[in-house]
C-alpha positions as CSV (number, residue, x, y, z in Angstrom):
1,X,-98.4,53.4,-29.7
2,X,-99.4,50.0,-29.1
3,X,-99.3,48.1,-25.8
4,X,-96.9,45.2,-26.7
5,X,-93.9,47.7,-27.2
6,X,-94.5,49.4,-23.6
7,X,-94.6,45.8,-22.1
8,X,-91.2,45.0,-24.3
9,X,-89.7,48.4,-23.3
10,X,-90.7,47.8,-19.2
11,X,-89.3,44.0,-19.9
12,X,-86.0,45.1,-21.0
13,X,-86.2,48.5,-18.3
14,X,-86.5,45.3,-15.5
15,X,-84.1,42.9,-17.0
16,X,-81.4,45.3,-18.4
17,X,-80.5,42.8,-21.1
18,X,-82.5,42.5,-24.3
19,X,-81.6,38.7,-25.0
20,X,-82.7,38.1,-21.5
21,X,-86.7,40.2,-21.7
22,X,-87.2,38.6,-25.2
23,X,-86.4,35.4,-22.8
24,X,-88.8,36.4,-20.4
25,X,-91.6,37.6,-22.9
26,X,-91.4,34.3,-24.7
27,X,-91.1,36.5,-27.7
28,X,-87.7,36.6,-30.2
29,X,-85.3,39.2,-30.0
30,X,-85.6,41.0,-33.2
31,X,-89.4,41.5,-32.8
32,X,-88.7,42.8,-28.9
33,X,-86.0,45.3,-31.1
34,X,-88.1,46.0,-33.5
35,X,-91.0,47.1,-31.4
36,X,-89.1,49.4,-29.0
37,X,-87.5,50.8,-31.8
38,X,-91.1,52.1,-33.2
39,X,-91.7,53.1,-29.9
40,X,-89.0,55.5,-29.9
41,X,-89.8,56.8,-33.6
42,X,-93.2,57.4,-32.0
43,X,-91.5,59.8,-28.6
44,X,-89.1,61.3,-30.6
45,X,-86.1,60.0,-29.8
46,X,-83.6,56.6,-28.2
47,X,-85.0,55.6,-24.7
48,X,-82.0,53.0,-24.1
49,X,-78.5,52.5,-24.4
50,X,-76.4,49.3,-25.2
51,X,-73.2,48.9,-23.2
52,X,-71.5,45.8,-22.4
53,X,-73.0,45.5,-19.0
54,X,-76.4,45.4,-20.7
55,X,-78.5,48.5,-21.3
56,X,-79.5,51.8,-19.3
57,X,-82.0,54.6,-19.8
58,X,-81.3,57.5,-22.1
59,X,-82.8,61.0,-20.1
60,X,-86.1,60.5,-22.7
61,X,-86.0,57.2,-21.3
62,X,-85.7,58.2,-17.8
63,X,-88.5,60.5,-18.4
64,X,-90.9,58.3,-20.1
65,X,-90.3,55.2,-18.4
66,X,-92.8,55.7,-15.1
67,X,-95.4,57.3,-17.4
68,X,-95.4,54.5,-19.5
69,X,-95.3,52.0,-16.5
70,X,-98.3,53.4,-14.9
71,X,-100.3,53.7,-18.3
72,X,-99.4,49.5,-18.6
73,X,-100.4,49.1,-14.8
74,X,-103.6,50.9,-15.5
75,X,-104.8,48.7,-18.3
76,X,-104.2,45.9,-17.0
77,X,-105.9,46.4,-13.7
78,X,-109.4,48.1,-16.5
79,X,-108.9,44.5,-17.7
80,X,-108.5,42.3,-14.4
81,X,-111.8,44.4,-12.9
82,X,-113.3,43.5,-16.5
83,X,-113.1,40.0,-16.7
84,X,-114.0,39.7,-12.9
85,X,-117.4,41.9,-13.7
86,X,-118.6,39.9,-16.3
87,X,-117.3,35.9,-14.7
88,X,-118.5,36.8,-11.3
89,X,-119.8,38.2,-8.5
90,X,-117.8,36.9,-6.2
91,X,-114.3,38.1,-6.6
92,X,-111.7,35.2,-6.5
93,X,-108.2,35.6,-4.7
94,X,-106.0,34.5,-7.5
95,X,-102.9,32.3,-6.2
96,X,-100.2,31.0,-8.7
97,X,-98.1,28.8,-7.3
98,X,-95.0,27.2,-8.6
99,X,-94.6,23.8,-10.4
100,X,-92.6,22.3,-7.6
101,X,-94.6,23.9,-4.6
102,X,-95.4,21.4,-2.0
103,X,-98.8,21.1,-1.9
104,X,-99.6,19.8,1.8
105,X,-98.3,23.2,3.4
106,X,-99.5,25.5,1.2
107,X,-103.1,24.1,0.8
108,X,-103.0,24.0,4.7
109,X,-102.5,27.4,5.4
110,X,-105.4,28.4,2.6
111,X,-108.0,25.4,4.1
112,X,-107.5,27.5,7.4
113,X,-107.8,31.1,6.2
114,X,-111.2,29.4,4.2
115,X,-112.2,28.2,7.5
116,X,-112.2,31.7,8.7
117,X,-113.6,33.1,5.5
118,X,-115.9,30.6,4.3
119,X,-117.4,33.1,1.5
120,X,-114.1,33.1,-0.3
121,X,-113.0,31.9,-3.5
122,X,-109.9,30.5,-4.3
123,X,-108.4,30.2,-7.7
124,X,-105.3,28.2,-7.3
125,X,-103.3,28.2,-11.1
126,X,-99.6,26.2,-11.8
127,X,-97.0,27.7,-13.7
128,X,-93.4,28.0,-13.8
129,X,-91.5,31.2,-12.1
130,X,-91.7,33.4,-15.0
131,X,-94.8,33.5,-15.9
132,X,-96.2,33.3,-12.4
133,X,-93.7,37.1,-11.9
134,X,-95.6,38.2,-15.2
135,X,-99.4,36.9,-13.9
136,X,-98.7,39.3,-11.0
137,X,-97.4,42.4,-13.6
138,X,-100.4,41.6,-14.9
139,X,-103.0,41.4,-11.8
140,X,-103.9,38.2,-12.9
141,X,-102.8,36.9,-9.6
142,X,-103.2,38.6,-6.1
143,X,-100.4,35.8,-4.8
144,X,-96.9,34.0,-6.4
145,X,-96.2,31.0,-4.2
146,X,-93.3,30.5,-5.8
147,X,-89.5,30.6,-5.3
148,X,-87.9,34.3,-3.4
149,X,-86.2,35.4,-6.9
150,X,-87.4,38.6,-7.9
151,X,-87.1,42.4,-8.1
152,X,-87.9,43.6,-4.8
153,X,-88.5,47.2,-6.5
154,X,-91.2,45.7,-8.3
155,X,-92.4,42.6,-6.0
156,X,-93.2,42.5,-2.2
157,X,-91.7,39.3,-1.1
158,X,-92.3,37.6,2.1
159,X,-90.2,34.5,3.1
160,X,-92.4,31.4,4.3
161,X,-89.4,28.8,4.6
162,X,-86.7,27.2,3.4
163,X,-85.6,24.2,1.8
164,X,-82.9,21.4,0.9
165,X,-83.2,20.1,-3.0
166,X,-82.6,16.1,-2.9
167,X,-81.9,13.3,-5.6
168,X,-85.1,10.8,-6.5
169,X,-84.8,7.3,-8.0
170,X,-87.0,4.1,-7.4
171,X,-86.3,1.6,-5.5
172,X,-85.3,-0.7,-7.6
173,X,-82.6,1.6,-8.6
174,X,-78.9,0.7,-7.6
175,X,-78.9,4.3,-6.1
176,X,-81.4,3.5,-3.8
177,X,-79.0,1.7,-1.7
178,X,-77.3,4.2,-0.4
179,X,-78.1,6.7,2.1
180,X,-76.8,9.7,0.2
181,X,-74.9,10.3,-3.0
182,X,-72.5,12.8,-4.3
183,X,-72.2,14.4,-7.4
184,X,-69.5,12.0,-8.9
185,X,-72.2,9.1,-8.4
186,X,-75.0,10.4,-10.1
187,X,-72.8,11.8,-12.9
188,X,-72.6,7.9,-13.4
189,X,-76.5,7.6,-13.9
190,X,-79.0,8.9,-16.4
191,X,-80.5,12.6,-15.2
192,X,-84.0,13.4,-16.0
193,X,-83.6,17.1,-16.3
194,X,-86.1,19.3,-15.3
195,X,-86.7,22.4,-18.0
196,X,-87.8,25.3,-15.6
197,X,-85.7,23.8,-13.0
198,X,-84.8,27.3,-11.1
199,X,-81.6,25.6,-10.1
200,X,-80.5,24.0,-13.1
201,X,-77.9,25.9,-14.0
202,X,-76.2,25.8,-10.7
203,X,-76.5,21.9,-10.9
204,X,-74.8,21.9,-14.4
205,X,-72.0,25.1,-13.1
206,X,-71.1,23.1,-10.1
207,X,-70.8,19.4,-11.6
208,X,-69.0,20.6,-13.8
209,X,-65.9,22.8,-11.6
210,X,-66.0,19.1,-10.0
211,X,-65.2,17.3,-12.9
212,X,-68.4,15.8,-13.2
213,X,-70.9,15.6,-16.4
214,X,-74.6,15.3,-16.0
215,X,-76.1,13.4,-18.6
216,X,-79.8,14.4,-19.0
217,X,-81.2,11.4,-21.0
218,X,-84.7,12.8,-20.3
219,X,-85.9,16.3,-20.5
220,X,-89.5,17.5,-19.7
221,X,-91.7,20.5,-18.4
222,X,-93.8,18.2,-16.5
223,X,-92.6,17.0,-12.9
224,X,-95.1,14.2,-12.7
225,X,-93.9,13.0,-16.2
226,X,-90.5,13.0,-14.9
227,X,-91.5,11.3,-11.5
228,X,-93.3,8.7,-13.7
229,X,-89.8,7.7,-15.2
230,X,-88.1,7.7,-11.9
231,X,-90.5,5.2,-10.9
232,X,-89.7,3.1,-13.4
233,X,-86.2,3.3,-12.9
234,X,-85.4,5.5,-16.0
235,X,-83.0,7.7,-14.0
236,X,-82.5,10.4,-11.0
237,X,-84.6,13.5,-10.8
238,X,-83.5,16.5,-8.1
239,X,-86.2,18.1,-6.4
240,X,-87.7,20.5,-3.7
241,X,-87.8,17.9,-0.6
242,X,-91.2,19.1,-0.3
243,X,-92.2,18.3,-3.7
244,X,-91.2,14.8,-3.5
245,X,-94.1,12.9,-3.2
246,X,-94.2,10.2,0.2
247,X,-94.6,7.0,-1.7
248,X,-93.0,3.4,-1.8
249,X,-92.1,3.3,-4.8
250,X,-89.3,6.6,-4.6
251,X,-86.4,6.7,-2.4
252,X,-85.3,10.5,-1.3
253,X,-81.4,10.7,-1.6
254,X,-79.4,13.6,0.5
255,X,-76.8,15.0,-1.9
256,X,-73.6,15.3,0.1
257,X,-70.9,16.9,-1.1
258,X,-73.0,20.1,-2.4
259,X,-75.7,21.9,-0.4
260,X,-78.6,23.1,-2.6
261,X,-81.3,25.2,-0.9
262,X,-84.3,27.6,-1.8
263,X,-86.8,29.7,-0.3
264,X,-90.1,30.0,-0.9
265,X,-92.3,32.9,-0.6
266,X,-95.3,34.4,-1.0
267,X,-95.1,37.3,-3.7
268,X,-97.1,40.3,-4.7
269,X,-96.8,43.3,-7.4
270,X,-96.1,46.4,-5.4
271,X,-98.1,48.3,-8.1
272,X,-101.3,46.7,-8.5
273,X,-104.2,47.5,-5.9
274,X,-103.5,45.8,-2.1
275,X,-106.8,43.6,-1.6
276,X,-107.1,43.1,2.5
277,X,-107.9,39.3,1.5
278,X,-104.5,39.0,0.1
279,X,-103.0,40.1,3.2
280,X,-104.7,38.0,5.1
281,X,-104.1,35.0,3.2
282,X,-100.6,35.5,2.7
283,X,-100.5,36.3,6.7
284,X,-101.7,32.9,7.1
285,X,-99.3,31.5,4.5
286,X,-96.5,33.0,6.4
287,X,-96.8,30.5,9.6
288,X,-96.2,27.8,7.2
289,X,-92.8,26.2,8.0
């Protein structure tokens, strides 16, 4: 039994969907397939069921399923308490945070619980949503700043606020005239799309029922490659308000005729080990607003 078809097997237990845990695993479907199936040659028997709502748990399934979970849990924290041995004696609070995070707020709240603590380490990493939830599987981070979309069977998530997504362009934009903009005017514009965008597929789902057509002429992983265009006038880009940086050069746009919001929380795997300096720091997290 090897490890990667218990991770596939919990992958497609959380997501119910094959197509959608190969997604998540950043690994293709027939190998995710393949994998569990040897897996169940190996217990004696099917552990899931195809349906058209997705997939569910056969009774071997049921059965196996927390066995397996804590046996992936388990090696994964022998590895975590590893790696930490041997890099250092100090143990570090691992905090992954989302791409589009606003930094100002969230590096507040950790300069004052460092105030408080000054023999702490901090080990800040960037990532995108899914693999910031799979870090936290993993106990490679204490903390997810990240957006409030998970399992909350699997995740403890604790709301630190709320906010509005806006449209970007550079001054010398035509958009940057007005005030706001709706979707019918930036459908007239070039998009520069955002790849792990958490709301892109509202965006495209609700232009669309409008009669509207987005036209991504630029698409990129990288928000400060995307910015960079905006400032040159390439095109729009939609954002977290907060993670729209306070310059000259950019002009932040309310988007008026639909109302895009997120929350952001602090997130932590409900089955690896509590540290007490996570709870702190995510206490002090939680009077950002």
């Amino acid at each position: 039994m090897e490890m990667n078809q218990i991770r596939y097997f919990l992958a497609v237990c959380e997501h119910g969907n094959f197509t959608h845990a190969s997604q998540a695993m950043n690994v293709s479907q027939p190998s995710l397939t393949t994998a569990i199936k040897k897996l169940e040659n190996e217990l004696g028997g099917p552990l899931l069921l195809r349906d058209r709502a997705g997939c569910r748990l056969t009774p071997l399934g049921a059965i196996v399923h927390p066995r397996l979970q804590e046996a992936l849990q388990q090696t994964h924290q022998a590895q975590v308490e590893a790696a930490r041995h041997v890099r250092l004696k100090r143990v570090p609070i691992g905090i992954g945070v989302g791409e589009t995070i606003g930094q100002s707020k969230i590096s507040e709240a950790i300069e004052r619980y460092r105030n408080r603590n000054p023999k702490a380490d901090i080990e800040l990493i960037v990532d995108s949503h899914t693999a910031l939830l799979e870090g936290l599987r993993e106990g490679r981070f204490d903390i997810a700043v990240t957006v409030a979309q998970a399992s909350e069977e699997i995740f403890q998530i604790d709301t630190l606020y709320e906010e509005r997504y806006c449209a970007v362009v550079s001054t010398e934009h035509p958009l940057s005239q007005h005030e706001t903009v709706a979707l019918n005017m930036l459908a007239g514009n070039d998009m520069l799309d955002r790849l792990n965008c958490e709301m892109r597929e509202f965006m495209r789902t609700t232009s669309a029922e409008r009669g509207c057509k987005l036209y991504a002429a630029y698409r990129s992983n990288r928000v400060d490659w995307l910015l960079e265009l905006a400032r040159n006038g390439t095109g729009f880009l939609v954002l977290p308000e907060t993670a729209i940086p306070n310059e000259e050069g950019l002009v932040k746009l309310s988007i008026e005729d639909v109302q895009i919001h997120r929350q952001v929380a602090a997130l932590r795997c409900r089955f690896q080990p509590s540290r007490p300096e996570a709870h702190d720091l995510v206490r002090e997290l939680m009077k950002v607003s």
